[in-house]
C-alpha positions in Angstrom: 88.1 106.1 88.9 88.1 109.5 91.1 84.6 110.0 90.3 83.7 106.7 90.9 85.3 106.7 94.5 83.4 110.3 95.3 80.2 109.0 93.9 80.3 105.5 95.9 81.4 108.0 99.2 78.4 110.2 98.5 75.6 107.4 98.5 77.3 105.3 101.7 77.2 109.2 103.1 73.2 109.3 102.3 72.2 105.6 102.5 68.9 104.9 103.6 67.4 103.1 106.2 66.2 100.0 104.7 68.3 100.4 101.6 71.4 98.9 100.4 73.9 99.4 98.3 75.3 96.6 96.6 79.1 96.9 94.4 80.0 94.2 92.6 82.9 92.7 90.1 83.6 89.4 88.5 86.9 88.1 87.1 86.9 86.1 84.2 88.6 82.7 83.2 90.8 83.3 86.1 93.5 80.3 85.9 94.2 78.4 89.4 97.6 77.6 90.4 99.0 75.4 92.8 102.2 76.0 94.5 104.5 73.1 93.4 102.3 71.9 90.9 103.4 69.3 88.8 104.2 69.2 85.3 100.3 68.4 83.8 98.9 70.8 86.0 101.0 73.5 84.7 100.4 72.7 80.7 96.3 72.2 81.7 95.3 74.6 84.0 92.3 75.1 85.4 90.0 78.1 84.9 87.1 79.8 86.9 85.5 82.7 87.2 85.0 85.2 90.6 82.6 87.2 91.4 82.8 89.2 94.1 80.4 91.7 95.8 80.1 93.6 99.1 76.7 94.9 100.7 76.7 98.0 102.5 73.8 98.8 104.9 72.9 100.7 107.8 72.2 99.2 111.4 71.7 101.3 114.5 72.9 104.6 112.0 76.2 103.0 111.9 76.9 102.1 108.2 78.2 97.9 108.0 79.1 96.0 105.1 79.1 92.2 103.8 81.8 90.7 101.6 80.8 87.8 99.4 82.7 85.7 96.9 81.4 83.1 94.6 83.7 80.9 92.2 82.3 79.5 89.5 83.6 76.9 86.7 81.1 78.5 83.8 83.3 80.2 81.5 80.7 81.5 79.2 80.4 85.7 79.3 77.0 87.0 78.0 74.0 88.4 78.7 72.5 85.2 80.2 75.4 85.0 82.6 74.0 87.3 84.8 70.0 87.2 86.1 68.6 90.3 88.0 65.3 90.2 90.2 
């Protein structure tokens, strides 16, 4: 996890003009709770999965970031889950 956090430091230190970097996560089958939920709710809960990212850029040499969150109800994990450009 150090390394990780030095490494992520580094290439925010270095970024580019023009370039972004781009750390993302997902959480899966994430259950959803109500507060005071009743009784069927709590024996049939509802599942999702998160996936979060945030953007880091440059503007003006000033480094600026994005935060975005998507919640989806597709449980299945696998390599067609995820689509890259």
């Amino acid at each position: 996890m150090k390394r990780h956090h030095t490494e992520l430091k580094c290439l925010k230190e270095s970024l580019a003009a023009n370039h972004i970097i781009m750390q993302e996560d997902s959480a899966e089958n994430y259950t959803l709770r109500q507060q005071n939920e009743i009784m069927a709710a709590h024996w049939a809960p509802q599942r999702v999965t998160l996936f979060t990212a945030v953007v880091y850029y440059k503007e003006n040499n000033e480094l600026k970031n994005i935060s975005y969150s998507v919640i989806s109800d597709e449980l299945d994990h696998n390599k067609h889950s995820v689509f890259r450009l």
